[in-house]
ZAZABA-201791 format. One record per residue (C-alpha): residue in one letter; x, y, z. Coordinates in steps of 0.001 Angstrom, whole numbers, plus 500000, padded with zeros to 6 digits. Layout:
('A'; (X; Y; Z)) ...
END
This chain:
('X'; (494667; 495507; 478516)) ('X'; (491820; 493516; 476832)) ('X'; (489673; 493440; 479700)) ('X'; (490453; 496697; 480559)) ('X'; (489084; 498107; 477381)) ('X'; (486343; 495762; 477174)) ('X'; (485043; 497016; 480545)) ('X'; (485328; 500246; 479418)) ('X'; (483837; 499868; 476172)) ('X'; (486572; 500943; 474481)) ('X'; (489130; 499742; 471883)) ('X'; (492429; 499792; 470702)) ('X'; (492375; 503074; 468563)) ('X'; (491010; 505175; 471575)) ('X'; (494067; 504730; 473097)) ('X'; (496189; 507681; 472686)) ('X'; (499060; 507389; 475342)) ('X'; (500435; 504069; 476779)) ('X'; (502528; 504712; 480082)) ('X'; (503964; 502168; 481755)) ('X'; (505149; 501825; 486014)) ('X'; (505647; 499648; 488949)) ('X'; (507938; 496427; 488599)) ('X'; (507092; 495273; 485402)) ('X'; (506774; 499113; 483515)) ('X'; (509919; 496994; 481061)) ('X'; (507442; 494991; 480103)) ('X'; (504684; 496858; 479000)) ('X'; (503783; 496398; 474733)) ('X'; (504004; 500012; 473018)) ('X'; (504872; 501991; 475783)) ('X'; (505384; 505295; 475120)) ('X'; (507487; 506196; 478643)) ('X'; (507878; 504771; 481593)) ('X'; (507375; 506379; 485482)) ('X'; (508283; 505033; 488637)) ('X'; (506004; 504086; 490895)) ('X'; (506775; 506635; 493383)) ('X'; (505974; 509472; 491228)) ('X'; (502876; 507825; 490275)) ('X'; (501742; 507051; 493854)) ('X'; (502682; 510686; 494763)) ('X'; (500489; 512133; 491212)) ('X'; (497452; 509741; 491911)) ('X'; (497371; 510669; 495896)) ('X'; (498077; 514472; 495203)) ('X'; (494852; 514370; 492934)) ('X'; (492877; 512747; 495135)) ('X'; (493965; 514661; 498115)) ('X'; (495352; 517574; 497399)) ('X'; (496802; 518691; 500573)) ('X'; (498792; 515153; 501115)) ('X'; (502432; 515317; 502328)) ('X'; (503156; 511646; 503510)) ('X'; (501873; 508497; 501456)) ('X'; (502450; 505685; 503134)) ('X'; (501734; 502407; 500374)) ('X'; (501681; 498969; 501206)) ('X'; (501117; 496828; 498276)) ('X'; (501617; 492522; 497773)) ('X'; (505585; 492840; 497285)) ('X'; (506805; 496123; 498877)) ('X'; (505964; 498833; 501430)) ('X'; (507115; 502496; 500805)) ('X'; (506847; 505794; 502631)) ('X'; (507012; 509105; 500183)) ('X'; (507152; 512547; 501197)) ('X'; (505674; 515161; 498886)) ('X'; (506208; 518523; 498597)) ('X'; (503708; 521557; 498958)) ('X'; (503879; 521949; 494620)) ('X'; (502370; 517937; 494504)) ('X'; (506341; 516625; 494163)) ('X'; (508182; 514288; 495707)) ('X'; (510439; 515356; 498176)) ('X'; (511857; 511898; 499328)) ('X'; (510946; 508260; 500217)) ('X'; (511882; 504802; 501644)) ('X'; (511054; 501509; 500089)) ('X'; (511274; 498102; 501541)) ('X'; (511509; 495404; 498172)) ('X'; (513703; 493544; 499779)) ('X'; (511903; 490949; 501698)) ('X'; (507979; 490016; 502332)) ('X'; (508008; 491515; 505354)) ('X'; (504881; 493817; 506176)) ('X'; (503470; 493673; 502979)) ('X'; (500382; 492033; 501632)) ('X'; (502217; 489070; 501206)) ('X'; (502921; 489099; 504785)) ('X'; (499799; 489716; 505703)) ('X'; (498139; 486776; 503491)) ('X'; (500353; 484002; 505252)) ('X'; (499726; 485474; 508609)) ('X'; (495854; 485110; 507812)) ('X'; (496661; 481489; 506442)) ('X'; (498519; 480620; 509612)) ('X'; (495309; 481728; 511403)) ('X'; (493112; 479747; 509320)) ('X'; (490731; 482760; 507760)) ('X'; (490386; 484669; 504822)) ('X'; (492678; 487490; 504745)) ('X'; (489213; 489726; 504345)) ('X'; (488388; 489395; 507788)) ('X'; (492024; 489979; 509316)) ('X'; (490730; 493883; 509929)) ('X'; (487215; 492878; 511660)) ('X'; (489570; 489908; 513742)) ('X'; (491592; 493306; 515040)) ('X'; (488741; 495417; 516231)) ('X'; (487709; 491833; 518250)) ('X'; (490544; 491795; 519893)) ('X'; (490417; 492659; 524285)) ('X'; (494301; 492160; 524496)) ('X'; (496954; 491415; 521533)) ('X'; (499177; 489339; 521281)) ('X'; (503016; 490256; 521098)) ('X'; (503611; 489106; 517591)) ('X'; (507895; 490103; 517653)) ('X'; (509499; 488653; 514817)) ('X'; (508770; 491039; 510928)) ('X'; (510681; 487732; 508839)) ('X'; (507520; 486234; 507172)) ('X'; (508840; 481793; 508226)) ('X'; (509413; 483189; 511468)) ('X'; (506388; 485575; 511940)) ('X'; (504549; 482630; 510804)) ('X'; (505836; 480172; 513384)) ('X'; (505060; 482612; 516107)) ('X'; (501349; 482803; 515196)) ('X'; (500824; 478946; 515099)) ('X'; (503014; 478994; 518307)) ('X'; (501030; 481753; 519821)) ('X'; (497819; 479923; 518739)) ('X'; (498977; 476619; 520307)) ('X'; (498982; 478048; 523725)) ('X'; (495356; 479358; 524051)) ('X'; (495769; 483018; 522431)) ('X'; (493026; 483967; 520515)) ('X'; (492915; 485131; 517012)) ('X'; (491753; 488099; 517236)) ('X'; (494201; 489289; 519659)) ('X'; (497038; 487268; 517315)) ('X'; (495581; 489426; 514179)) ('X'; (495740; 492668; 515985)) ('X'; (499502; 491785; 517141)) ('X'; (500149; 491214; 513171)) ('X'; (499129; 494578; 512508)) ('X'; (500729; 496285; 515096)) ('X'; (504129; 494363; 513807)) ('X'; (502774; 495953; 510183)) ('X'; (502637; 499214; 511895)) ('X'; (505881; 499029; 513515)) ('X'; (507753; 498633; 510600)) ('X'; (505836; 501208; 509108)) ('X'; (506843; 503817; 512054)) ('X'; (510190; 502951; 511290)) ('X'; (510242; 503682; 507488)) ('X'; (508097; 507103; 508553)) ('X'; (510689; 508113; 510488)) ('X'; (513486; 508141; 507945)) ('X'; (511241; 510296; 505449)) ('X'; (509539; 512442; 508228)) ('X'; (506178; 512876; 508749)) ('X'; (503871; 515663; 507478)) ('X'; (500413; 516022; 507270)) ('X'; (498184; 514615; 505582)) ('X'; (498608; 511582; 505478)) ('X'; (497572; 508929; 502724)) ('X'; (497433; 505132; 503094)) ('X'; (497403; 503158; 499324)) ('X'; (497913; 500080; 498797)) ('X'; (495591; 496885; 499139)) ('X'; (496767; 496475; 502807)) ('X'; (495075; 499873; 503320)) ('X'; (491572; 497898; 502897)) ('X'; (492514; 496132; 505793)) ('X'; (491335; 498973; 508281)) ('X'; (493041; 497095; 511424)) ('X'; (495984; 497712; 509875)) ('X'; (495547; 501139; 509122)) ('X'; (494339; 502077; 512937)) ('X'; (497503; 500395; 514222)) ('X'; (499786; 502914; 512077)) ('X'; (496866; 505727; 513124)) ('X'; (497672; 504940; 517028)) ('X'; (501165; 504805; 516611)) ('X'; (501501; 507894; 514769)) ('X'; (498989; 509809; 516152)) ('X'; (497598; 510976; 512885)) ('X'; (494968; 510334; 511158)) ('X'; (495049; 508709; 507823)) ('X'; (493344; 509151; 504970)) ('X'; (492151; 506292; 502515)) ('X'; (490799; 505914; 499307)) ('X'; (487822; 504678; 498070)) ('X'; (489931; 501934; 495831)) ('X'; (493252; 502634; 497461)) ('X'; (494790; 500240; 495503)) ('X'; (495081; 501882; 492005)) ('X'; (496390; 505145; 493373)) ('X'; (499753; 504454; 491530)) ('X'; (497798; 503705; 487787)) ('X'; (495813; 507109; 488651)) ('X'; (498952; 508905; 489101)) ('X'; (499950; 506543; 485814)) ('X'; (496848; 508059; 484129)) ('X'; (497576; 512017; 484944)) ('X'; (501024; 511775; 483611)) ('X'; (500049; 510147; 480469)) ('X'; (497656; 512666; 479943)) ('X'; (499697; 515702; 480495)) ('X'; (502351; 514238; 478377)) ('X'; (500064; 513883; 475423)) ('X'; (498736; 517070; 475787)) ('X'; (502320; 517890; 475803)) ('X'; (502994; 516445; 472068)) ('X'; (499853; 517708; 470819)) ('X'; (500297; 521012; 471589)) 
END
């Protein structure tokens, strides 16, 4: 919070509303409420487009598909905490399996002429395969796109459950890795849409909330 307000030139009397979300909202010193992350992705995408319907969000620890409403609500949603898999956890020992920085994962996928069949979604075994797969000559670009088309199928999967409507919002810092995002694009058939900092869609959401609320008290 420090750093925050130091970057924004601010301090700690300007703050009029402290809301806290995600996994460690318990935690947060002098919150006044606490939101789940779902209704803060769902806010924080709503505002930025406001004609959204699906988010999909696939953050370090946990993946999640929310459907939203016409009136900005949520309507449903399926979340994977559960295990690694197809997050950006995932993702990060894939890359180190590969050797590279995870950055360059997304340019690896529009390199590759022919993927590679990358089966398993368990992070120990995914990573096995893609030393395996490297072992035998593949090469890794067409090892990175089959990683994100094993993201994407888990992803179809999850969609599925919640149904899809457009449009359709990717968050998350996965969603920076744009070979992921046109493997869930191809499979779906749908565009998606991105932000410009997708991964602080939730805290916008966060922010809205926290605003209305004290607007709420004050009036």
């Amino acid at each position: 919070i420090e750093n925050a307000l130091k970057s924004a030139g601010l301090k700690k009397g300007n703050i009029s509303y402290i809301l806290g979300t995600g996994y460690g909202r318990g935690a947060v010193a002098r919150a006044d409420a606490e939101v789940t992350e779902i209704t803060c992705h769902a806010r924080g995408a709503a505002r930025l487009f406001p004609d959204v319907h699906t988010v999909i969000d696939i953050g370090g620890q946990d993946s999640k598909v929310i459907g939203i409403g016409d009136n900005g609500r949520v309507t449903n949603f399926v979340m994977n905490d559960k295990c690694a898999a197809g997050t950006g956890r995932f993702l990060e020992v894939m890359a180190l399996a590969l050797s590279v920085d995870i950055e360059e994962m997304g340019d690896l996928f529009f390199a590759s002429k022919k993927k590679a069949d990358v089966s398993s979604m368990c992070t120990v075994f995914a990573e096995s395969e893609v030393i395996s797969l490297f072992a035998q000559g593949h090469k890794k670009a067409d090892i990175a796109a089959g990683i994100a088309h094993a993201i994407a199928r888990r992803i179809i999967g999850m969609v599925g459950q919640v149904g899809l409507r457009e449009k359709v919002v990717m968050s998350g810092g996965v969603a920076k890795n744009a070979g992921v995002v046109r493997a869930i694009e191809e499979r779906i058939e749908t565009r998606l849409f991105v932000p410009l900092e997708p991964q602080i869609v939730g805290a916008l959401g966060a922010a809205i909330i926290a605003s209305e609320r004290m607007s709420t008290t004050i009036g």
